[in-house]
Structures are given as C-alpha cells and as structure tokens.
C-alpha positions as CSV (number, residue, x, y, z in Angstrom):
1,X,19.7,39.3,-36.6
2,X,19.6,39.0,-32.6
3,X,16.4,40.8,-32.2
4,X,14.9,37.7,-34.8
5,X,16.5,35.1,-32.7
6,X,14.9,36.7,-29.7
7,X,11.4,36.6,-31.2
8,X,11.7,33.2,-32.2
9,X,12.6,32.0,-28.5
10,X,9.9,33.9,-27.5
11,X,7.0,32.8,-29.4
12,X,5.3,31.2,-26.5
13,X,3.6,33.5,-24.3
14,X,4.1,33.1,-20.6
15,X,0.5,31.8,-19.8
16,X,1.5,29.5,-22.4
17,X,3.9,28.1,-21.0
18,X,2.5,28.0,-17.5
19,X,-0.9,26.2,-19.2
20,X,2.0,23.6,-20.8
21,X,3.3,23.3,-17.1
22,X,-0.4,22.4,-15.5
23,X,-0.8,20.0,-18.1
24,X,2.1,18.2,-17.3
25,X,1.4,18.2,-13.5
26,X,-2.2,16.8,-14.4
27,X,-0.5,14.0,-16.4
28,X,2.3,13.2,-13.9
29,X,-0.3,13.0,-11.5
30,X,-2.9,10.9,-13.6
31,X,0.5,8.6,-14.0
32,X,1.0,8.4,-10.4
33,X,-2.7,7.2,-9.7
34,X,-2.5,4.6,-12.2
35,X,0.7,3.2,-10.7
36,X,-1.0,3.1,-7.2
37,X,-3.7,1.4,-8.5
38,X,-1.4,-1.3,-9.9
39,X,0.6,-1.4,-6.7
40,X,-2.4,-2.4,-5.0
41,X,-4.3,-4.6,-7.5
42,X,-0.5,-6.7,-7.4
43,X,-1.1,-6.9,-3.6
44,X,-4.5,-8.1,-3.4
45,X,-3.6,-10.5,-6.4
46,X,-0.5,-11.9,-3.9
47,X,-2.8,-12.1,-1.0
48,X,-4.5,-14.1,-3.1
49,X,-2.4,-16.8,-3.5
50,X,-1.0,-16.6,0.0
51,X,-4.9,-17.4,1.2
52,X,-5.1,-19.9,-1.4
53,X,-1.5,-22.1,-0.2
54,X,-2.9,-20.9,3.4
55,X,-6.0,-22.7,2.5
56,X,-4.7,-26.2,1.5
57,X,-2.4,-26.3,4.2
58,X,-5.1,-25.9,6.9
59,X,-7.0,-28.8,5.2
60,X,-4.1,-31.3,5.0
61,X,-3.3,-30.5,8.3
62,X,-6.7,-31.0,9.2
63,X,-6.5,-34.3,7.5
64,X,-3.3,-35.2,9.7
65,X,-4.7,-34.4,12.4
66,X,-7.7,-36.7,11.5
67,X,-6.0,-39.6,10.5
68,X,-3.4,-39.4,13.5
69,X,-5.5,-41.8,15.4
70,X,-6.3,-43.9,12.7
71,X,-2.9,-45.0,11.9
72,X,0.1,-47.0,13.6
73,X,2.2,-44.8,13.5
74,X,3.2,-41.9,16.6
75,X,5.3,-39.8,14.4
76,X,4.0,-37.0,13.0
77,X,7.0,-36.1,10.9
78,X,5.9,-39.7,9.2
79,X,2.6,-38.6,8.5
80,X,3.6,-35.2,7.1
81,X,6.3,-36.6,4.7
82,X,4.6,-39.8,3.3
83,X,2.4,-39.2,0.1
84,X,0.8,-42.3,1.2
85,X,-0.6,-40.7,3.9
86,X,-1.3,-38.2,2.4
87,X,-3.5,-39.7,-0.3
88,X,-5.0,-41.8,2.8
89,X,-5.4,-38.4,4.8
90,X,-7.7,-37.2,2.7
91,X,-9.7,-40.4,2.1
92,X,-10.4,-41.1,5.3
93,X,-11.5,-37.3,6.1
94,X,-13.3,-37.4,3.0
95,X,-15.4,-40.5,4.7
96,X,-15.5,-38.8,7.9
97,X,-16.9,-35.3,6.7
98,X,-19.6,-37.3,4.6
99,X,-23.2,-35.9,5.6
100,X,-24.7,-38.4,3.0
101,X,-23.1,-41.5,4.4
102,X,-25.0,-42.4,8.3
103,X,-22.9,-42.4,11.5
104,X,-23.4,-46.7,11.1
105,X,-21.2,-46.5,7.8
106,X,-18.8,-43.9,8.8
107,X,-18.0,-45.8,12.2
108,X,-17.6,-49.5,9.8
109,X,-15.2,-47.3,7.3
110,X,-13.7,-46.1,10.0
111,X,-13.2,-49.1,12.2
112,X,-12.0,-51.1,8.7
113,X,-9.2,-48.2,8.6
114,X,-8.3,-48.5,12.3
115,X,-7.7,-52.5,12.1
116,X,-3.9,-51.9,12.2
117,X,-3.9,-49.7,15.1
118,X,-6.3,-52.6,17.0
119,X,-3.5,-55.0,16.5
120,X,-1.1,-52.9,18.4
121,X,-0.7,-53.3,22.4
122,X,-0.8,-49.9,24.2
C-alpha cells in the first residue's frame, strides 16, 4: 500500500516539475512588466493633469497681471479673489492678444477700460 502512495506522489518527473517552476517565473515576471507599465502610464496620465491646472493658472495669472493696470484697484489679493475680475481678466487680455483687431482699436478698447483708473489722482 505505501509503495502505491509513493508512486502516486511521484508521478511528476523532476524536469517536470522544474519546466512547471520556469513557467511560473515567466508568468510572475510577464505580471511584473504589466504592472510597471501601469505604474507609469498612471504617472504620465497625473502629469497630465498637473500640466493642464499648471496651464490655466499661468494664463489667469497672465490675465492679472494684464489687467492690474487697467483697474482701480492696488490689491492684488482683490484681483485674485473677485470672479468679476476674473471674467474682466480675461476679456480685456482677450482684446489685448487680438492680432485681427489694429493697434488703433486695441488702444480705444483699452483706454474705454482704463477710464476708471484716469479718474483717480496718483
């Protein structure tokens, strides 16, 4: 009876068992590519979106920074926290930055804009 429990314990072969073993390894491996791959494809996805929220903060700030002559106000913590301004920001870049519209326009948009700041005494 023990030498037929022995034989069925040791039905597999020793190379087939160490074949068994290297396929394993191959699949673990193969496994640990894939999740690298991910990894990084997450990373590059993040960076991403970092650029992106990167990129609309440069332009408002641009557009601050634009309008932060064009309005009465010295504060800049005003002009960053007002949605008014905000809106307004971006108008009065968007009229700036306008290749189709001539300097003469641009400077009569501009000056319409500015009237407030005229009115105050420096």
């Amino acid at each position: 009876v023990i030498d037929v429990l022995l034989n069925i314990l040791n039905i597999c072969t020793d190379e087939e068992l160490a074949e068994y073993d290297a396929h394993i390894d191959t699949l673990i491996e193969r496994n640990n590519r894939e999740q690298r791959k991910e990894q990084i494809r997450s990373k590059i996805r993040a960076l991403g979106k970092v650029a992106k929220a990167y990129k609309s903060l440069r332009e408002l700030s641009e557009n601050v920074v634009t309008l932060r002559g064009l309005t009465p106000s010295t504060s800049s913590s005003d002009l960053n926290n007002s949605d008014e301004v905000k809106s307004e920001a971006e108008v009065v870049a968007n009229i700036l930055r306008d290749k189709n519209v001539s300097t003469k326009e641009r400077f009569s948009k501009a000056k319409i804009l500015d009237q407030v700041n005229e009115r105050n005494d420096l």
